[in-house]
C-alpha positions as CSV (number, residue, x, y, z in Angstrom):
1,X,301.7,129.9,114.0
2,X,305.0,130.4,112.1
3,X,306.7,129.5,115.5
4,X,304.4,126.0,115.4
5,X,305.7,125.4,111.9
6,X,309.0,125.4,112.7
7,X,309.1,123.7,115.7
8,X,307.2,120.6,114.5
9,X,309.6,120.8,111.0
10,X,312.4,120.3,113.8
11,X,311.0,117.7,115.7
12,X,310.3,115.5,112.4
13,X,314.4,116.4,111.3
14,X,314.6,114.9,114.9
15,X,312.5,111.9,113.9
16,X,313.9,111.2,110.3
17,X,317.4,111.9,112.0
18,X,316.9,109.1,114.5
19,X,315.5,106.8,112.1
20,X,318.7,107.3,109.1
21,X,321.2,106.5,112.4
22,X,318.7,103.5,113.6
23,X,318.4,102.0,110.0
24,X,322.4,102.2,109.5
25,X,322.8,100.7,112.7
26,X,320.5,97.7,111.1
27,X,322.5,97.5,107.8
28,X,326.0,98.1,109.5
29,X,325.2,94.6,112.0
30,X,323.9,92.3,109.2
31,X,326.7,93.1,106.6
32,X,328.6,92.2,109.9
33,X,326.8,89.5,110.3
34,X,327.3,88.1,106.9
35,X,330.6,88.4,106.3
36,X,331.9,87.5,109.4
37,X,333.4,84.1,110.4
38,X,330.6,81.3,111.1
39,X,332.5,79.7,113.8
40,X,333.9,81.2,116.5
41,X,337.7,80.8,116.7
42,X,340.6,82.0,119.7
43,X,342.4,84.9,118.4
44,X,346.3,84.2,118.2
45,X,348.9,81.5,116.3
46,X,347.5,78.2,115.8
47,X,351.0,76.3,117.1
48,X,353.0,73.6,115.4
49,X,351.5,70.6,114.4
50,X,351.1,67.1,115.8
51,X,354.1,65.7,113.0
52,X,356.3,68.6,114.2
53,X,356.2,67.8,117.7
54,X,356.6,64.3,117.5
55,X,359.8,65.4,115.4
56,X,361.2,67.7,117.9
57,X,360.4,65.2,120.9
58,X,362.1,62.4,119.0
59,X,365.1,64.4,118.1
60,X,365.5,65.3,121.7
61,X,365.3,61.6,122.8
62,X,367.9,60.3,120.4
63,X,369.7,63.3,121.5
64,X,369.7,64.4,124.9
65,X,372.6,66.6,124.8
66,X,371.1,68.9,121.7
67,X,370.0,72.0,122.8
68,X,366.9,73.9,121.7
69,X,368.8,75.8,119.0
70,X,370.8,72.6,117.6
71,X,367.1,71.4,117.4
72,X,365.7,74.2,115.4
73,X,368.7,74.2,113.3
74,X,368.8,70.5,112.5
75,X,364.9,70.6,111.5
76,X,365.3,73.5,109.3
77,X,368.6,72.3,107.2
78,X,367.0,68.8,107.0
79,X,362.9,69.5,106.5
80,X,363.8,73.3,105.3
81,X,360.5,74.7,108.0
82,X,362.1,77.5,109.5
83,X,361.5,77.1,112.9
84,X,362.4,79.3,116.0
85,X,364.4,78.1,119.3
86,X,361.7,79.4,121.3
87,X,358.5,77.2,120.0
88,X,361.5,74.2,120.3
89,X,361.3,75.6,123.6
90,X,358.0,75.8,124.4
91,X,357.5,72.2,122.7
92,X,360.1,70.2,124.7
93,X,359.0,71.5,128.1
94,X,355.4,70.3,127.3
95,X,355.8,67.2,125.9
96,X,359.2,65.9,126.7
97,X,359.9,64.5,130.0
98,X,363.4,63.3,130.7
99,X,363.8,60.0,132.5
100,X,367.4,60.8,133.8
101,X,367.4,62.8,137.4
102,X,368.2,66.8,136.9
103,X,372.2,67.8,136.9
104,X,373.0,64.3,136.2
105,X,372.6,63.3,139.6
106,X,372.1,59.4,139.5
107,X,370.4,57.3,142.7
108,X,373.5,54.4,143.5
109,X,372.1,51.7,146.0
110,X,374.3,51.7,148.7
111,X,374.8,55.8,149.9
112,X,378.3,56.1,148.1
């Protein structure tokens, strides 16, 4: 009889047991839930802006011979936004597109 006792007194520890780690599971995924972030957004840097990269595009079409750190250097002594050679970088070779053949290499009529 004793042995009956304390094998069903186990079995319910068992049971409340399960149900304390199922409950906290409940409460731990709503407080989630509710605090988290409603819509869904990529991890990482957001990226310049539209105004910046119109700025950096324009500044290399005026001038073709500044380099990506004359860039960066120009926009933060004039507009004060510290700004890295490498998003200059990143910028110019998606959005800029030079007109002028690569190495200077012009096309003359004529084969000379």
């Amino acid at each position: 009889m004793l042995f009956h006792r304390v094998c069903h007194l186990g079995l319910l520890c068992d049971f409340v047991a399960t149900l304390l780690k199922f409950h906290k599971a409940l409460v731990k995924r709503k407080y989630r839930l509710l605090f988290s972030n409603k819509t869904p957004r990529k991890p990482g840097p957001r990226g310049p802006s539209d105004a910046l990269i119109e700025l950096i595009v324009e500044m290399k079409k005026r001038n073709p011979r500044f380099g990506y750190l004359r860039i960066a250097m120009q926009i933060q002594n004039a507009f004060g936004i510290k700004l890295d050679k490498g998003v200059v970088k990143r910028v110019l070779d998606k959005h800029y597109h030079s007109t002028d053949p690569p190495n200077g290499e012009r096309n003359i009529p004529g084969g000379i």
